[in-house]
VOFI-831577 format. One line per 4 residues: number of its first residue (from 1); for each residue y, z, x of C-alpha. Coordinates in nm, 2 decimals. Layout:
N
NUM) Y,Z,X | ...
***
This chain:
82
1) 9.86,5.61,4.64 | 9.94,5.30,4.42 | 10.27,5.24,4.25 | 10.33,5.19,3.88
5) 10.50,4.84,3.84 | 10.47,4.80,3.45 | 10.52,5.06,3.16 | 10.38,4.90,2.85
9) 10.47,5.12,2.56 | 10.24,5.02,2.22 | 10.32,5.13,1.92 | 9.96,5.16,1.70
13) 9.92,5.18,1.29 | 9.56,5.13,1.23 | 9.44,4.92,1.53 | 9.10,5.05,1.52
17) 8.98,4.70,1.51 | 9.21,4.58,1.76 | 9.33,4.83,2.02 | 8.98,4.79,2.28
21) 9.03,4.39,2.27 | 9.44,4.47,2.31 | 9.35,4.64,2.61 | 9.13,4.39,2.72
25) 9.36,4.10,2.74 | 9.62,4.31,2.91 | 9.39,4.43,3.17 | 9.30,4.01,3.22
29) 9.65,3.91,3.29 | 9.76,4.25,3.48 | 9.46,4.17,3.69 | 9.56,3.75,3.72
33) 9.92,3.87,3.86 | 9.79,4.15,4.08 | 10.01,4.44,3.94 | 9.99,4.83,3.88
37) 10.05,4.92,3.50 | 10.02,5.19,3.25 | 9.96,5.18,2.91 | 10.07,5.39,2.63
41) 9.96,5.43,2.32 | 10.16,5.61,2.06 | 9.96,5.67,1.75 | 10.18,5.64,1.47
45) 10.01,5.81,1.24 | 9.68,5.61,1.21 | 9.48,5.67,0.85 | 9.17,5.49,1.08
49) 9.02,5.61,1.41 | 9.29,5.44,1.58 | 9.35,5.81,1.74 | 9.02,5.85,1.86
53) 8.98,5.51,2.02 | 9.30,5.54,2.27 | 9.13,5.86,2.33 | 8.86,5.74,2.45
57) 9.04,5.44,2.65 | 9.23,5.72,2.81 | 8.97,5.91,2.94 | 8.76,5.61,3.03
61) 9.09,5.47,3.24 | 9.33,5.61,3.41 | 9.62,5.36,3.36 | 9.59,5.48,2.94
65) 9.82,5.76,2.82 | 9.81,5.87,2.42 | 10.09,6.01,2.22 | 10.14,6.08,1.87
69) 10.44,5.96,1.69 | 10.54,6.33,1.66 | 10.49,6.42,2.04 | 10.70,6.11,2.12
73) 11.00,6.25,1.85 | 11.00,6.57,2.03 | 11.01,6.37,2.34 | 11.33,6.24,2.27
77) 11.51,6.46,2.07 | 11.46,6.71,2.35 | 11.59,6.45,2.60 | 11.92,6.38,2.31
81) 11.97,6.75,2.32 | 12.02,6.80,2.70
***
């Protein structure tokens, strides 16, 4: 079982255009420096398929994890509240 190095948290407002190259570079230099990562994507309420397209990447790879904007609020206000 591989170990997580890198966390990289991106916020995403319309990115349909952007978020598959996005991933793309990271992947390059993740791969150049040999380390595990994750990627999440928090949608922050998208008006484009922004939504659909980190989707997509996260079924397509493993390392990808989606949240919305709202799901990442509860997130933390349940971690404020404890």
């Amino acid at each position: 079982m591989s170990t997580t190095n890198l966390i990289i948290v991106v916020p995403c407002y319309n990115e349909e255009k952007t978020i598959e190259t996005f991933y793309n570079a990271i992947t390059k230099e993740m791969d150049n420096l040999k380390e595990e990562f994750e990627v999440i994507f928090i949608n922050d309420g998208s008006k484009d398929k922004t939504k659909e397209i980190a989707k997509k990447l996260s079924i397509d790879y493993e390392c990808i994890k989606t949240l919305s904007w709202r799901e990442c609020k509860e997130l933390f206000d349940n971690l404020n509240d404890n």
